[in-house]
C-alpha positions as CSV (number, residue, x, y, z in Angstrom):
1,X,50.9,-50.4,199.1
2,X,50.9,-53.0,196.1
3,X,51.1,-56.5,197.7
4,X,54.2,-57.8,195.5
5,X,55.3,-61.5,196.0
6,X,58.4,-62.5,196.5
7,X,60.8,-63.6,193.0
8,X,58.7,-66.6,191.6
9,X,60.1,-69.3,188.4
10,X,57.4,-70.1,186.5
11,X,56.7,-73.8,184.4
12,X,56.9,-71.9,181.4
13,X,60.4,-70.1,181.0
14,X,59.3,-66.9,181.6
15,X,60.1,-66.0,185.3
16,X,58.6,-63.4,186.9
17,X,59.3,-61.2,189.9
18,X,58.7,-58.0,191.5
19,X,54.8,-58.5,190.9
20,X,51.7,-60.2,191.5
21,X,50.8,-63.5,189.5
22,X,49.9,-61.8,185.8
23,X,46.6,-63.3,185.4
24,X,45.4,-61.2,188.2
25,X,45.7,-58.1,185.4
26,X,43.0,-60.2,183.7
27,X,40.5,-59.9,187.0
28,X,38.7,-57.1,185.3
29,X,36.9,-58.8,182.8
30,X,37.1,-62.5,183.8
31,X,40.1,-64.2,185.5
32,X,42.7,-66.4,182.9
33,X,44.2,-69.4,184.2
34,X,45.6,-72.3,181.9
35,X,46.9,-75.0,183.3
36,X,49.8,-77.2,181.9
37,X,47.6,-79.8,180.8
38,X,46.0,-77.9,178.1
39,X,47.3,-77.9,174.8
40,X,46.6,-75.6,172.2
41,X,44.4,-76.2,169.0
42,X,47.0,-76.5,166.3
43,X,44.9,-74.5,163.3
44,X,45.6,-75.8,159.8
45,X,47.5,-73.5,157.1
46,X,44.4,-72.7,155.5
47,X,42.6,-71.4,158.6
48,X,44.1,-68.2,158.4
49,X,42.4,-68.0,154.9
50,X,39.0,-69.2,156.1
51,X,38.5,-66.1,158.6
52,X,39.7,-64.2,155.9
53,X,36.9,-64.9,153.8
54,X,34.7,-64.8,156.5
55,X,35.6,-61.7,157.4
56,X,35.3,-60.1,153.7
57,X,31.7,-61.8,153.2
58,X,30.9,-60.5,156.8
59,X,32.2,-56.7,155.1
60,X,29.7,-57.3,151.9
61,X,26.8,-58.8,153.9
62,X,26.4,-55.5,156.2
63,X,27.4,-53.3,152.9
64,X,31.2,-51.9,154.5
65,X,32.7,-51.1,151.5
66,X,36.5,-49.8,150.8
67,X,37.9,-51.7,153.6
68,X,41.0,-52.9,152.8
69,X,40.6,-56.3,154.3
70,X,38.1,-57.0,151.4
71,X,40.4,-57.4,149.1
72,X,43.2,-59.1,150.5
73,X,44.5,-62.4,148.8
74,X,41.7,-62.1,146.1
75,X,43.6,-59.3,144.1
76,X,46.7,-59.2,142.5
77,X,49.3,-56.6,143.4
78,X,49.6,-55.9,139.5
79,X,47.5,-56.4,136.8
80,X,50.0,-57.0,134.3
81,X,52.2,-59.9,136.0
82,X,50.9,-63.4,136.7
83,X,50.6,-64.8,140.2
84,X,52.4,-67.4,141.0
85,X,51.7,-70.2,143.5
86,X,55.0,-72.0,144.6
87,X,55.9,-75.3,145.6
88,X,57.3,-74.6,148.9
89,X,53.5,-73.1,149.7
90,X,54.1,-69.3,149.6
91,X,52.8,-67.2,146.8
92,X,53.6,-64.0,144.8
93,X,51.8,-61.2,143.4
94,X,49.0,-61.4,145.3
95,X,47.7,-58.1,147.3
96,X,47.7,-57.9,150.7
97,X,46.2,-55.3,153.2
98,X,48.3,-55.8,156.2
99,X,46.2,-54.9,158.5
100,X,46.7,-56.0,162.3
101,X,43.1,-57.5,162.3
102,X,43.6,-59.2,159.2
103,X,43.7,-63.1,159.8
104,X,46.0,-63.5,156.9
105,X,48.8,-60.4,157.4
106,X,48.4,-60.8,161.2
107,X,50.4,-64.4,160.9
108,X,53.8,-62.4,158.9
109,X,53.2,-58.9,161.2
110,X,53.2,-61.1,164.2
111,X,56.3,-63.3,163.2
112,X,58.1,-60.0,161.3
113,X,57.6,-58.4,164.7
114,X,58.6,-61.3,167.0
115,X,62.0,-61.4,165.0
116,X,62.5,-57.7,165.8
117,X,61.9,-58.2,169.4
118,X,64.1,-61.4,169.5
119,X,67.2,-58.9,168.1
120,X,66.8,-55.9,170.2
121,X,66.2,-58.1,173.1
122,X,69.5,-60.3,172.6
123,X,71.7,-57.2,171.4
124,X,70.7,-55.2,174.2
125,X,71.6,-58.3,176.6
126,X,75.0,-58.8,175.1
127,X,75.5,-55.1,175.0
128,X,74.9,-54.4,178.5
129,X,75.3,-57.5,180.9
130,X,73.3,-55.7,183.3
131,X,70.5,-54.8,181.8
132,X,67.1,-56.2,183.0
133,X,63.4,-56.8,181.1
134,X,60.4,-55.2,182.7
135,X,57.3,-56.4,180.8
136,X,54.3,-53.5,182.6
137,X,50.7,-54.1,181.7
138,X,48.0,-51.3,181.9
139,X,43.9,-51.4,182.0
140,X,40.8,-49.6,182.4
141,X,37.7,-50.5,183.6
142,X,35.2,-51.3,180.6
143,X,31.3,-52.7,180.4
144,X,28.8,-53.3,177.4
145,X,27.9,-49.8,177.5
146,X,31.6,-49.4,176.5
147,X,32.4,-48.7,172.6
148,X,35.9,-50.3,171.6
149,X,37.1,-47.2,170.0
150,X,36.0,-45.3,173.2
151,X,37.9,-47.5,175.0
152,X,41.2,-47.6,173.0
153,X,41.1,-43.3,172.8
154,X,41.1,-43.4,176.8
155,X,43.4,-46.0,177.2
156,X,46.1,-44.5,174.7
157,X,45.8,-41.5,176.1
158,X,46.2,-42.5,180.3
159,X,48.9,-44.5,178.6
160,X,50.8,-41.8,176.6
161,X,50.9,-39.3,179.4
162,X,52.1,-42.0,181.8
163,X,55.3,-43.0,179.8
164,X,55.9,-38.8,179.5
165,X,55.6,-38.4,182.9
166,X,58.7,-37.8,185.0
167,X,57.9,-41.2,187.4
168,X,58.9,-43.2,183.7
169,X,61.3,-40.8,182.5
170,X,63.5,-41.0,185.9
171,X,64.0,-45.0,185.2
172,X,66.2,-43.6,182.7
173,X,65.5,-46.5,180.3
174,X,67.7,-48.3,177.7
175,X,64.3,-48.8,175.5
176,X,60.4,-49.4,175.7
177,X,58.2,-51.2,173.5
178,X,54.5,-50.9,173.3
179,X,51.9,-54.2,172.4
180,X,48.4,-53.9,172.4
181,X,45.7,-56.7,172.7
182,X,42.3,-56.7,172.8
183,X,39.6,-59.5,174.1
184,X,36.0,-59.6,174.5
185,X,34.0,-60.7,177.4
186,X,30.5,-60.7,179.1
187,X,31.7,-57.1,180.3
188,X,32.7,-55.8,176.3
189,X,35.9,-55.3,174.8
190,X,39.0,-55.4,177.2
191,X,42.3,-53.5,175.1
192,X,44.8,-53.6,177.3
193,X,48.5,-52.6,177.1
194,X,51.8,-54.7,177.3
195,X,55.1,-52.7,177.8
196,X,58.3,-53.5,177.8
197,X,60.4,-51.5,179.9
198,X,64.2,-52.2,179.7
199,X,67.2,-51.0,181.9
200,X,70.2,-51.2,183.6
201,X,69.5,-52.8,186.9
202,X,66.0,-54.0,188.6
203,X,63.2,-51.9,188.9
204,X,62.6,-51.4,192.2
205,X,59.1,-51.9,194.2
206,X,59.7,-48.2,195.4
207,X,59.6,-47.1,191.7
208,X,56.6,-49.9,190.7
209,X,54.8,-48.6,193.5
210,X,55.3,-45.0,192.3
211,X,54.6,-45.5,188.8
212,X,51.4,-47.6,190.0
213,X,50.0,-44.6,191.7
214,X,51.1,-42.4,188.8
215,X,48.7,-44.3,186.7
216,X,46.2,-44.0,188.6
217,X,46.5,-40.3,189.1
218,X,46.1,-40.2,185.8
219,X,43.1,-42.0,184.9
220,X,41.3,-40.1,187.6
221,X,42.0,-37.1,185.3
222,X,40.1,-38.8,183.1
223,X,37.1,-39.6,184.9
224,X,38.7,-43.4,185.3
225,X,38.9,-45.1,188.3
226,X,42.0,-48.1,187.9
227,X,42.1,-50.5,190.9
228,X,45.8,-50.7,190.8
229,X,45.3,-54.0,192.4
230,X,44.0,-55.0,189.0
231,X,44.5,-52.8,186.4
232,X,48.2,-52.1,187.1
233,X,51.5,-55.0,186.9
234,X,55.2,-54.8,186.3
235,X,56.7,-58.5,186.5
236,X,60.5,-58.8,185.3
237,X,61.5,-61.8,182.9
238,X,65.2,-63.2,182.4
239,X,64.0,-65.5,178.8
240,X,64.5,-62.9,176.3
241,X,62.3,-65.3,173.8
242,X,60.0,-65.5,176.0
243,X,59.6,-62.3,176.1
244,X,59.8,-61.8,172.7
245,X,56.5,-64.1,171.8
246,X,54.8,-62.9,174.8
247,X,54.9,-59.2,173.0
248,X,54.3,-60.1,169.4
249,X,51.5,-62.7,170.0
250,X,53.8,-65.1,168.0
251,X,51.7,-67.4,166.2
252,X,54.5,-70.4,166.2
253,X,55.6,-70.9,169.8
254,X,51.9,-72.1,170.2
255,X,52.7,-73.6,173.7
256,X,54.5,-71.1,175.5
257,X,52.0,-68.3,174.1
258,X,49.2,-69.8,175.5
259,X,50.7,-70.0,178.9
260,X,50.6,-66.5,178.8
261,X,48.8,-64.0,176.2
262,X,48.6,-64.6,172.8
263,X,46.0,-65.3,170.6
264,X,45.7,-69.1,171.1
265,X,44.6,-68.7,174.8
266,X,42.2,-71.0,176.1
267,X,40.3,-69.3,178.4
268,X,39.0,-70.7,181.9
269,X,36.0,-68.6,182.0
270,X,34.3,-69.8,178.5
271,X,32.9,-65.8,177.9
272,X,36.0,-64.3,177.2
273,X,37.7,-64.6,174.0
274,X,41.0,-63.4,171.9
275,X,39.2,-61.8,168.8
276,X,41.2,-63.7,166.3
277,X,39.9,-66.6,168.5
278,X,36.2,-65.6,167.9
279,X,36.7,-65.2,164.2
280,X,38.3,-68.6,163.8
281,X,35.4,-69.7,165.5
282,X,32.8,-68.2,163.2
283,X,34.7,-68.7,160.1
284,X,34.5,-72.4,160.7
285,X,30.7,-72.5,162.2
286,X,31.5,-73.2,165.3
287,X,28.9,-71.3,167.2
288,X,28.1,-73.9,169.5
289,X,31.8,-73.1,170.9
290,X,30.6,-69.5,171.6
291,X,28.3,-68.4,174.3
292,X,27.2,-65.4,172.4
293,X,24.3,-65.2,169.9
294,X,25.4,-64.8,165.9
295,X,24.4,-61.7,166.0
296,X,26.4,-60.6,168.8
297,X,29.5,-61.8,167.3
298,X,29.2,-60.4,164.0
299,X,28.6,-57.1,165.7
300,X,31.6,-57.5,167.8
301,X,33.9,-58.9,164.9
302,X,32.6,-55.5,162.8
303,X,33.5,-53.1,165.6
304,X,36.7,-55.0,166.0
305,X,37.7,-54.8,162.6
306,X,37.0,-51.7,161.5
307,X,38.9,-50.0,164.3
308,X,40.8,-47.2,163.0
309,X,44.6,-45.7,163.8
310,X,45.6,-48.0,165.6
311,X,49.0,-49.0,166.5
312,X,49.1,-52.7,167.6
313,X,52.9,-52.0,168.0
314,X,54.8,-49.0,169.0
315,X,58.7,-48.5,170.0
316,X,60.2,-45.5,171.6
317,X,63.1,-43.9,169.1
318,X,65.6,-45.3,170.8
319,X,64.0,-49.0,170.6
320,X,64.0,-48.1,166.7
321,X,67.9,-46.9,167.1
322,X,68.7,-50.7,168.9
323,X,66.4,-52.5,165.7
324,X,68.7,-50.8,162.9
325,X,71.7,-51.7,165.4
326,X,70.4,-55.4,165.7
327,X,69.0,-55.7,161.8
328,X,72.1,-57.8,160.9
329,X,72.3,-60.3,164.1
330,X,71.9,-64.2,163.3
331,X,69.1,-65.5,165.9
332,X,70.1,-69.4,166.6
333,X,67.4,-72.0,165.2
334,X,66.4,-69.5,162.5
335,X,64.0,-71.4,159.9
336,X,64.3,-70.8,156.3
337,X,61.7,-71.2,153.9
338,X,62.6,-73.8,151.4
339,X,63.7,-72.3,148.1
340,X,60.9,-73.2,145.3
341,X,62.0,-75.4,142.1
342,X,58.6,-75.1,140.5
343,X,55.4,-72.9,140.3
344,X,51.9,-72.9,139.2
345,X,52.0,-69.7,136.9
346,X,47.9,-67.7,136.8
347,X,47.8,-64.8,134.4
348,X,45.8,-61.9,135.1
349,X,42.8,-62.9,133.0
350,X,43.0,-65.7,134.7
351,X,43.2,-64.8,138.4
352,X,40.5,-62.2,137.9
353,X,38.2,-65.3,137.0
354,X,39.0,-67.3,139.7
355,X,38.3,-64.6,142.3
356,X,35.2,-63.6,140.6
357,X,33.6,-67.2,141.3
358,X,34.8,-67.4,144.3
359,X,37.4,-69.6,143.5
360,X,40.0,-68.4,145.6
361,X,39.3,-68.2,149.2
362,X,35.9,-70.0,149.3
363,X,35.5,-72.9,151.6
364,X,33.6,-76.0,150.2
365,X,29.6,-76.7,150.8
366,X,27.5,-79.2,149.6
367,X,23.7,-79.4,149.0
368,X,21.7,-82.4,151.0
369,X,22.5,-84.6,148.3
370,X,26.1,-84.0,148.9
371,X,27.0,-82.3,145.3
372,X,29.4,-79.7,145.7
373,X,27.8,-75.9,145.6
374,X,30.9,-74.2,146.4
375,X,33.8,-75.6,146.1
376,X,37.0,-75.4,148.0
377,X,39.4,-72.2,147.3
378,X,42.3,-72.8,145.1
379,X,44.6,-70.5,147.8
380,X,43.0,-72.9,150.8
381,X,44.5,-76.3,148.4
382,X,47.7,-74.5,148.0
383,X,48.6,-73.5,151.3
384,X,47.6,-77.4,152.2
385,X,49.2,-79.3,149.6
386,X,52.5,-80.2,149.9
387,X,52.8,-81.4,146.5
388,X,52.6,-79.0,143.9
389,X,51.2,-81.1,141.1
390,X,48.2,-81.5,143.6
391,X,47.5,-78.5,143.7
392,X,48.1,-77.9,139.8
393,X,45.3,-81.2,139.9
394,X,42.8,-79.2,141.7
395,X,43.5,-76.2,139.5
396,X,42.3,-77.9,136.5
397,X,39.3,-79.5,138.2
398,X,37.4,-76.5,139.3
399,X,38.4,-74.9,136.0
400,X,36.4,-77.8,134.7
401,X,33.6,-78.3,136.9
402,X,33.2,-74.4,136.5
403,X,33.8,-73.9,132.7
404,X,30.1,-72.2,132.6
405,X,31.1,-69.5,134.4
406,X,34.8,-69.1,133.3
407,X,35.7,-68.2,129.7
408,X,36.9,-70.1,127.0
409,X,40.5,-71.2,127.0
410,X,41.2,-70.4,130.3
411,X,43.1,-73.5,130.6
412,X,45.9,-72.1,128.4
413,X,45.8,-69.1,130.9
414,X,47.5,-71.1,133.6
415,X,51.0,-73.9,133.8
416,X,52.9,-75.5,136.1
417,X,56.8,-74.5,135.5
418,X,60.1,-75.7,136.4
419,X,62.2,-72.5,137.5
420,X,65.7,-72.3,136.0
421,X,69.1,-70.8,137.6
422,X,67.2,-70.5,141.1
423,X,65.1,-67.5,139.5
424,X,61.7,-66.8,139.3
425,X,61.5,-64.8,135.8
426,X,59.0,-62.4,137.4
427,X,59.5,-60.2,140.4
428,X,58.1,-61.5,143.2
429,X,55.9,-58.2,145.0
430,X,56.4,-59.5,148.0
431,X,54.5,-58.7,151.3
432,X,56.3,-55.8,152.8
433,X,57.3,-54.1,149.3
434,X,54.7,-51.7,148.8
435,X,55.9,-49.7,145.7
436,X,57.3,-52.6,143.4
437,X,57.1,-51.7,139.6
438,X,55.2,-53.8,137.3
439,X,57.7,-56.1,135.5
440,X,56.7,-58.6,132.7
441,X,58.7,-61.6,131.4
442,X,58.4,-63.2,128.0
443,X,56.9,-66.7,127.5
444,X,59.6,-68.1,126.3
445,X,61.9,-68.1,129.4
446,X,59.2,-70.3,130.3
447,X,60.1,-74.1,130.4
448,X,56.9,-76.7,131.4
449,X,57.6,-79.2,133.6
């Protein structure tokens, strides 16, 4: 019989009862405990942009060619608009491959996503008083010896027939939602499974104890053999944005992420790491931080990456029935992006220069004598910046300090300009529009600042 505690309030919001204390779902790799007294490493804007580079020279260096992640940020979306870079930091026209395991599209996926959870969760809640919020995490057994992609195809599979089976389907659910995450420790990649499972009424222990040994029936059928003890948890939360971060790894609520899962956790036992985590840590050089050899890493980061099919996030059809019912709800303490009165405008000639030279995404190094040898990426200044004409400053330095490499009259290729009537004159191609026409705007609606 699974020894489940009593109802336990945690420090952190997120209450959970009906199950053992969640870390112990981490045991099978290396046990996770943070403490209140840590405090999370707030990343810059840029650093999302650093392991994206990293990543694409990491895709070049070992010769992986067509992956979408190579191309990210240092392409436009078309070829016949100019990109614009505006002042309240965000950018247009600029193609993105919104991939999961992409530093860059990970940050909007994860926040898109933690807004979709935050307005099923709270209709459902207002909907039906009595509805409660089962959060059910699932794991295998893994070792070196253990491919990622070996163990995701296992996983998804004990995990697909256990949501069919009858012991699920007899909960009679409102909705469930499906999150994956993935860490690597001395003992490989650990994937591992976070589902929501939402009702009316508790689940009871009878039924957690039931679905427990359901699971692992079932990974027996596959030659897998789950300590329930470990590899099995249903704990119940009442914070419905707590829940929501916990299942979208949302990059914002830094704090409360890392008192559970995300991918900011600090880790008690220094071999395990989030992957995003062990990217950021390359990307910057850090290697010192990392008890693996360089080699090791960059094997791991390639396997991680280049993980196909994979569905980070996955809702049953009637959690897509409660989104479209939810689309329209106003969340309290929703932020809005500043609307932009000026942009730095790149033509296409232009852009295509800059991400030739590595002008883009690079990340500054000097020589022993301290002269620049690569200099810092125009994308990194902008997301940094929070003065436009600073950025439009370092635009014309590197266009300087590089003129050998660029063409001639470059310069007149790119302008700062003030926008007029609250319109940008071209349209913007923004990250989730993934069949926007080209559209081209005359000079002269232009004004200079």
């Amino acid at each position: 019989m699974l020894n489940l505690c009593s109802p336990v309030k945690s420090n952190s919001t997120f209450p959970h009862s009906l199950s053992r204390p969640s870390a112990a779902v981490h045991n099978i790799c290396d046990s996770v405990k943070v403490s209140q007294t840590q405090s999370a490493t707030q990343p810059s804007n840029a650093t999302p942009l650093v392991s994206l580079r990293y990543v694409q020279q990491l895709l070049a260096k070992h010769n992986i060619q067509k992956h979408k992640t190579s191309y990210c940020c240092n392409r436009q979306f078309s070829t016949s608009t100019p990109t614009l870079l505006l002042d309240n930091q965000k950018t247009t026209n600029i193609f993105h491959c919104r991939h999961t395991s992409c530093a860059v599209c990970s940050k909007k996926i994860y926040a898109d996503k933690n807004s979709q959870l935050s307005k099923v969760f709270t209709y459902v809640s207002r909907k039906h008083s009595a509805a409660s919020f089962h959060i059910m995490t699932l794991t295998i057994p893994h070792t070196q010896q253990h491919t990622l992609a070996d163990r995701m195809e296992i996983l998804a599979a004990i995990k697909r027939r256990l949501m069919d089976h009858k012991v699920v389907k007899q909960l009679n659910l409102l909705f469930f939602h499906t999150t994956l995450e993935i860490v690597y420790s001395k003992n490989g990649f650990h994937p591992h499974y976070h589902i929501m499972l939402c009702k009316i009424s508790e689940i009871t222990q009878q039924q957690i104890q039931a679905i427990a040994n359901q699971y692992q029936k079932i990974a027996k059928a596959f030659k897998v053999a789950v300590n329930i003890l470990k590899g099995f948890t249903i704990g119940q939360t009442t914070s419905i944005a707590a829940a929501a971060t916990y299942l979208s790894k949302a990059q914002d609520l830094v704090n409360l992420a890392n008192e559970l899962v995300s991918d900011h956790k600090q880790y008690s036992n220094t071999e395990t790491y989030t992957l995003p985590q062990l990217i950021s840590l390359a990307a910057n050089n850090q290697f010192n931080k990392i008890v693996y050899s360089k080699a090791r890493v960059e094997k791991v980061i390639l396997e991680f990456i280049q993980l196909k099919n994979i569905n980070y996030f996955r809702g049953c059809k009637k959690y897509d029935q409660f989104v479209k019912l939810s689309a329209n709800l106003q969340l309290p303490n929703t932020k809005k992006a500043a609307q932009p009165t000026k942009y730095i405008q790149i033509n296409p000639k232009a852009f295509h220069a800059l991400a030739k030279n590595n002008l883009l995404l690079g990340s500054q190094v000097l020589d022993s004598n301290n002269n620049v040898i690569q200099f810092e990426g125009l994308l990194n200044q902008h997301r940094t910046n929070t003065d436009l004409n600073d950025t439009f400053g370092y635009l014309l330095y590197i266009i300087e300090k590089n003129q050998h490499k660029l063409y001639v009259g470059i310069v007149n290729d790119v302008a700062i300009v003030n926008i007029q009537n609250n319109q940008l004159p071209f349209q913007q191609f923004s990250f989730s529009n993934k069949s926007s026409p080209s559209v081209s705007c005359p000079t002269s609606q232009l004004v200079a600042a």
